[in-house]
C-alpha positions in Angstrom: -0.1 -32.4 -100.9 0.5 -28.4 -101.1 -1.2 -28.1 -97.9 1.1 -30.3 -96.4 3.9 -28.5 -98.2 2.9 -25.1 -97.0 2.4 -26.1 -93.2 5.7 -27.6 -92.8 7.4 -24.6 -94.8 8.8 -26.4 -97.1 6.7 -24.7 -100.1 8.2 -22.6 -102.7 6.0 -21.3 -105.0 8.0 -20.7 -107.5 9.3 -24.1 -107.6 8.4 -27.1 -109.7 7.3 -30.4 -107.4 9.4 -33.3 -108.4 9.2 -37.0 -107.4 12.0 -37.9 -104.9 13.8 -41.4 -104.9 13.9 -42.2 -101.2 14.2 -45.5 -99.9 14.2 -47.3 -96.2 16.6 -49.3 -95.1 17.4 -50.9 -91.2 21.3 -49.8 -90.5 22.2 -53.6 -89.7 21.1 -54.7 -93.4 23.7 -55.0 -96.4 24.7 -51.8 -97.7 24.3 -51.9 -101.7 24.8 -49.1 -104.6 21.7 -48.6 -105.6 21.0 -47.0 -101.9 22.5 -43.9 -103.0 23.2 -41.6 -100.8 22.6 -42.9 -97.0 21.2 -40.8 -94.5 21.0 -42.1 -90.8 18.1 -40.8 -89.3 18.2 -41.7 -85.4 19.1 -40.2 -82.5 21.7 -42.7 -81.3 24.5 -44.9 -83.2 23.4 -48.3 -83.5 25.0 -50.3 -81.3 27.5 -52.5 -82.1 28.2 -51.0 -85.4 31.7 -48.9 -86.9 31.2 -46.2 -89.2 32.4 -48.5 -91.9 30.0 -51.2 -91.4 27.1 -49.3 -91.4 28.1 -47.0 -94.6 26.3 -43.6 -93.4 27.3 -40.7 -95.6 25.3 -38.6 -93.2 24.1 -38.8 -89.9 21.3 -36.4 -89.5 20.4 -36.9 -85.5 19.2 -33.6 -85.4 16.0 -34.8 -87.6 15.1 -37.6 -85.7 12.5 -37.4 -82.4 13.6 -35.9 -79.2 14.6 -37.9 -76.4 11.5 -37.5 -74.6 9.3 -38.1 -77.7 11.6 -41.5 -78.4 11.1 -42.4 -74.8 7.4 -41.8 -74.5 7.5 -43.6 -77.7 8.7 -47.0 -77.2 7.8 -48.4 -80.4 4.4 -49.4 -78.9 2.1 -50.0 -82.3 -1.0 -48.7 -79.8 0.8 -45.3 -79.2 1.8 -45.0 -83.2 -0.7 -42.3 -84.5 -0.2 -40.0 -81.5 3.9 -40.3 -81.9 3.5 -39.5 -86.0 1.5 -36.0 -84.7 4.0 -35.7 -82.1 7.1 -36.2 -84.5 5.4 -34.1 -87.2 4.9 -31.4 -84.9 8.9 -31.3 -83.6 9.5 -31.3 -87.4 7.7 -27.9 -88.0 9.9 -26.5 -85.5 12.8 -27.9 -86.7 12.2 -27.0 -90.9 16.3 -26.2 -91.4 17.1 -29.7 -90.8 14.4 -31.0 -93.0 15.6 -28.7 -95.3 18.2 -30.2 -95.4 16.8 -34.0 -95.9 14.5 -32.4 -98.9 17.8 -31.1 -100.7 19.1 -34.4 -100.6 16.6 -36.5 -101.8 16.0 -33.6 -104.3 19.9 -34.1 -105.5 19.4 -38.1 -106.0 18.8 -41.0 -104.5 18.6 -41.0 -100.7 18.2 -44.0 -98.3 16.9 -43.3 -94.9 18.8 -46.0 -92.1 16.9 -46.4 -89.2 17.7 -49.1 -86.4 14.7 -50.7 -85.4 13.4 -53.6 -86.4 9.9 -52.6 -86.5 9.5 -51.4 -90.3 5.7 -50.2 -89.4 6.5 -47.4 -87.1 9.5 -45.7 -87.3 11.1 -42.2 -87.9 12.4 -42.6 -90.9 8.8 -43.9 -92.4 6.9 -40.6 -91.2 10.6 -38.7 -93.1 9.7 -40.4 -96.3 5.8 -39.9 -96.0 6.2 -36.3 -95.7 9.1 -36.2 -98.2 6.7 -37.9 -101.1 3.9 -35.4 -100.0 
């Protein structure tokens, strides 16, 4: 868990590890208040929603995979351990964004909305893997 920590410099030494509340949710499912605080985590808005419907108190697109990643990607089960190494690696070299994510779920409750409907192999379940590391 520290080794994972340390490579995606996100390790503080000095700090104490605590156990984050973080939770996955689909955008298109019911919002409810025991999501706390909703963090969408794709590229692109999920179509056919408002900002209202889909209750997104940040929209974090910067975190999610790049274009050409996403593309490559396709959601193809067969392709899902070489996307995670991919993703994991354009998280290293993005750390101030997931920064940012980690201060959030340190804060309280977070809920990471994702679009998809495959619940297996998606963005927001490598976030929350490497969050609980």
């Amino acid at each position: 868990m520290l080794e994972r920590r340390k490579r995606f410099g996100i390790f503080d030494p000095t700090s104490r590890i605590e156990k984050m509340n973080i939770k996955l949710k689909r955008v298109y499912e019911k919002p409810d208040k025991d999501d706390g605080f909703r963090i969408l985590v794709d590229r692109l808005w999920p179509r056919g929603l408002t900002k209202e419907k889909a209750s997104v108190d940040l929209w974090l697109k910067e975190i999610a995979p790049s274009t050409e990643l996403r593309k490559w990607f396709g959601h193809d089960p067969a392709k899902w351990k070489k996307f995670r190494a991919r993703y994991e690696s354009e998280i290293r070299h993005n750390r101030e964004v997931f920064t940012v994510l980690e201060q959030k779920a340190r804060e309280g409750t977070v809920t990471l909305i994702y679009g998809t409907r495959d619940q297996e192999h998606n963005e927001a379940l490598v976030l929350k893997q490497l969050l609980d590391r």
